[in-house]
Steps between C-alpha positions, in 0.01 A plus 500: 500500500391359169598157419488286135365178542607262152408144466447228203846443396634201427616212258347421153565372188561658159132609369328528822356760742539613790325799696647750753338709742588835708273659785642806712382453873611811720297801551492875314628399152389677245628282184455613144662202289598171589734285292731224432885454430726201492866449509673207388848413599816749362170707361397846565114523677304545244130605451237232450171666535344855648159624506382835631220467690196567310744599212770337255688167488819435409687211379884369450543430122552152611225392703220682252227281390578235752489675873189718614512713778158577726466748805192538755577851620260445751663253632889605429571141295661445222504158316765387196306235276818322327392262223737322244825549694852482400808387660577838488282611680655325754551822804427658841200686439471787708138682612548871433259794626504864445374638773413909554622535845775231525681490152555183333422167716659163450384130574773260620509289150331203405672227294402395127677187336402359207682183406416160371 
């Protein structure tokens, strides 16, 4: 059983920064790309950020210039760097790995609000 561990949500203002993190704890996962989506409230889940391990990134259109995303393969993390948020950024962010066994794995969600 593999398991997404997300943490480093939480509540800031307009212009600042926040960071999430995602480890996978469990045993014989072989994960390929590790990512991030959000979904805000009457909103679709949409992606944030994606990175194939030892290969590309991708971004939304909407977080580009403002959010990098960092693995460790070794290590199966994943960190979001979110500077210069928006209220609408305001979302569940969800933890996302690909994994070559097990398919697509899921965090539980981790909760982004930025208001003043």
């Amino acid at each position: 059983q593999v398991q997404l561990v997300e943490s480093g949500g939480g509540l800031v203002q307009p212009g600042g920064r926040l960071r999430l993190s995602c480890a996978a704890s469990g045993s014989r996962f072989n994960i390929y790309a590790m990512g991030w989506y959000r979904q805000a409230p009457g909103k679709q889940r949409e992606l944030v950020a994606r990175t194939q391990i030892g290969g590309s990134t991708n971004y939304g259109d909407s977080v580009k210039g403002r959010f990098t995303i960092s693995s460790v393969s070794a290590k199966n993390t994943v960190s979001l760097q979110m500077n210069n948020l928006k209220p609408e950024d305001t979302a569940v962010y969800f933890c996302n790995a690909d994994d070559l066994g097990l398919g697509g794995l899921w965090g539980q969600g981790t909760q982004v609000t930025v208001s003043s």
